[in-house]
Structures are given as C-alpha cells and as structure tokens.
N, C-alpha and C positions, 0 to 999 in steps of 0.2 A: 504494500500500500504506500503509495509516495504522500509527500503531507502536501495541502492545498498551496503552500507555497511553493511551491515546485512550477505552477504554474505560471505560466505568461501573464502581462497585462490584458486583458478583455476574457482570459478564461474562464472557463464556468465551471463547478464540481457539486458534487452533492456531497456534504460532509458524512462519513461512515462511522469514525470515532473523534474520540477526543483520547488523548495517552492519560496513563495512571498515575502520570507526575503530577498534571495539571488540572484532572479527576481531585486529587489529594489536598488542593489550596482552595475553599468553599468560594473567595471572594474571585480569583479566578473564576470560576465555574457561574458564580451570579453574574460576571463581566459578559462570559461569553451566552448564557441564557438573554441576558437584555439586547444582547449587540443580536440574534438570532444565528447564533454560528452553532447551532446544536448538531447533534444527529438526522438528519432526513431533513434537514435545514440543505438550500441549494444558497450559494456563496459564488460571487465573481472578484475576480482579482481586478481592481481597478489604479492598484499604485504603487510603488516600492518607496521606500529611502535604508538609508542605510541600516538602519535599525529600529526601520518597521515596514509592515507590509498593511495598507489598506484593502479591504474587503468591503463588498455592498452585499446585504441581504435585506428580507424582506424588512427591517431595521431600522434603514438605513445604513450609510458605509460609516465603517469606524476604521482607523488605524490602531494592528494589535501588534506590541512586542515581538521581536523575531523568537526570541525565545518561547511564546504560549503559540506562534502562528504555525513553528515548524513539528508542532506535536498534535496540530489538527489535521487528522486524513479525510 
C-alpha cells in the first residue's frame, strides 16, 4: 500500500488506512476525522511544501505534517 502522499499534484485516492503510530495520538486522529481524511474518505493531493502536503476532501483542503501525511494509505 503506498501512503497518499506518494501521489502527484491533482491525484485522487480513497484512503484505506490510517498507520498504528498515528491511530495511537487521539488528537491526531480528531485532526484527521474533522479534516475528513478517514477510511473510505476519497482525498486529492492539491499541494506540496517542504514539510507539508495539502489535501482536499469532502472538508475542505487542509495542509497535514509530512510526518501524519506519509502514514495515510
């Protein structure tokens, strides 16, 4: 399973998990529930920097940590 940042700019995925790191930190997990980056949540890459990647869902886009972004598949 490659994690959604792996994608391109304009790509689309449907998220399948979330890793047991980031499972583990509650207010992660309420970050990624409000932002809608959940499980069977569909997610587009719309931005990089250096030490974040933005995402749009149904949400709206939020820019997340490269560290919580590369443990979303």
């Amino acid at each position: 399973m490659r994690a959604a940042l792996a994608l391109i700019a304009g790509g689309r995925v449907v998220v399948r998990r979330v890793d047991e790191e980031v499972e583990s930190h509650p207010s992660a997990m309420l970050t990624l529930e409000e932002r809608g980056l959940m499980p069977g949540c569909t997610v587009e890459v719309v931005g990089r920097a250096p030490d974040s990647v933005s995402l749009a869902s149904t949400a709206g886009v939020t820019a997340l940590p490269l560290e919580i972004a590369e443990r979303i598949y």
